[in-house]
C-alpha positions in Angstrom: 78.3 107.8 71.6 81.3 108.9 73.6 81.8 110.0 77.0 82.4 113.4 78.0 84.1 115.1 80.5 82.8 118.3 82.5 85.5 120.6 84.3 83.8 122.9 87.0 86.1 125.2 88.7 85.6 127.5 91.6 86.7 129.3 94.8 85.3 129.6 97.9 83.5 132.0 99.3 85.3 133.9 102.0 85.1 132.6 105.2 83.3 129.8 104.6 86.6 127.2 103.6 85.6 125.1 106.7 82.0 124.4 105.7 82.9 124.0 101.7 85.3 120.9 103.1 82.5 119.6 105.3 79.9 119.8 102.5 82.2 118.1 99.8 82.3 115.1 102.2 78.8 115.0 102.4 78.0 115.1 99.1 80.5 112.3 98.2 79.0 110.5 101.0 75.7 111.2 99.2 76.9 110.4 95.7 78.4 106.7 97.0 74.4 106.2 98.5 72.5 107.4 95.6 74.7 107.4 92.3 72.4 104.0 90.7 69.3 105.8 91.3 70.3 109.3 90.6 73.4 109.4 88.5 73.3 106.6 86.1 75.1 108.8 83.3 77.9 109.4 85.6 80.8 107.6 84.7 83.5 109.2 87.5 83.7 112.0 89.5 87.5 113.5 90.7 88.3 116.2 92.7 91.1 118.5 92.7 92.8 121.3 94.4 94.9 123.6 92.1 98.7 124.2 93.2 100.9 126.7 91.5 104.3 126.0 90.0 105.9 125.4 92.8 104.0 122.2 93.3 103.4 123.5 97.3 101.2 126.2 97.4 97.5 126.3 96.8 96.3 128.8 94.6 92.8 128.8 96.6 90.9 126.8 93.6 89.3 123.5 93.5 88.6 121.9 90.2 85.6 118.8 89.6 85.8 116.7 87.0 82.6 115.2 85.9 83.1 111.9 83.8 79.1 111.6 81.8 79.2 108.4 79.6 78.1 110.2 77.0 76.6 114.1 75.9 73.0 112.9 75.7 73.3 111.0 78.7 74.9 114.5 80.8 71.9 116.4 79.2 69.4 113.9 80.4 70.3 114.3 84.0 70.9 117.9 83.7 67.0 118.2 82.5 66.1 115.7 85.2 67.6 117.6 87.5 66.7 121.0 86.3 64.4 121.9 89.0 65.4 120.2 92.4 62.2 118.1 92.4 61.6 114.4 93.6 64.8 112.7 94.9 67.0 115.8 93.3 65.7 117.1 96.8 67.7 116.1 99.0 70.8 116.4 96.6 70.6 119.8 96.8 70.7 119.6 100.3 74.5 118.5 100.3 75.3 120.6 96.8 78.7 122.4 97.5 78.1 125.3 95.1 76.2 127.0 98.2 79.9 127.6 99.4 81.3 128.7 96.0 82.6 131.9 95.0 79.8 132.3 92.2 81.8 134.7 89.9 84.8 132.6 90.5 82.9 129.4 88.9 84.3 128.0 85.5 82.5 125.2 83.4 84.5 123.4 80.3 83.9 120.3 78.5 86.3 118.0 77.0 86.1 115.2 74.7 88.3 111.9 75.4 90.3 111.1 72.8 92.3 108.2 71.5 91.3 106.1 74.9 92.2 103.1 73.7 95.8 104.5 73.9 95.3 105.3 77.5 97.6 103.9 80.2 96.7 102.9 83.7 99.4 102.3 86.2 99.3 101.1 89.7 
C-alpha cells in the first residue's frame, strides 16, 4: 500500500488570527503527546503559510499537509475519529478548524510518486 498525502487549506476567521496561532501550538503540542496512541497512520504532519510571488507577503492562508502511510490507514482513523468519542475527546479540544474560515477550507489528496528518487539535503 502506499502513503498518501492530505493537503487542507484554510483562512482564518476574522479577528480571531491570535487564537488560530495559539491553538496550532497546542494541537502540536498535543499531537507530539498522543500521536502513538491516536495517530498511528500518520506518517508527518507540515505546516505552511502561503506567500505570494513576491516571496514577502502573506496571502492570509495556511496550508497542512497530512502524510497517512497509506489510504486505508487515513480512512481507519478518519472512521475512528468520526464522532469525537473516547480519547478523540480531548483532541477536539485543541482542533484548530474552530478558528478556520469554513468556506475558505480546501481538502486535496496526492499520491507520492517515484520516492525512491527523492532527495534529502541538510
Amino acid at each position: 500500500m502506499s502513503a498518501i498525502v492530505e493537503v487542507e487549506t484554510w483562512t482564518v476567521a476574522d479577528g480571531s488570527e491570535a487564537d488560530h496561532h495559539e491553538m496550532i501550538r497546542k494541537w502540536f503540542d498535543f499531537l507530539r503527546t498522543h500521536h502513538a496512541e491516536l495517530f498511528p497512520e500518520w506518517k508527518s504532519v507540515r505546516y505552511y503559510r502561503e506567500l505570494g510571488t513576491d516571496r514577502r507577503t502573506p496571502t492570509g492562508r495556511y496550508i497542512m499537509l497530512f502524510e497517512f502511510r497509506s489510504v486505508a490507514g487515513r480512512d481507519a482513523y478518519k472512521e475512528r475519529r468520526k464522532d469525537w468519542s473516547g480519547p478523540y475527546a480531548a483532541y477536539r479540544e485543541v482542533d484548530p478548524y474552530q478558528f478556520f474560515n469554513h468556506d475558505a477550507v480546501t481538502l486535496e489528496f496526492w499520491e507520492p510518486r517515484e520516492p525512491d528518487q527523492w532527495l534529502e539535503f541538510d
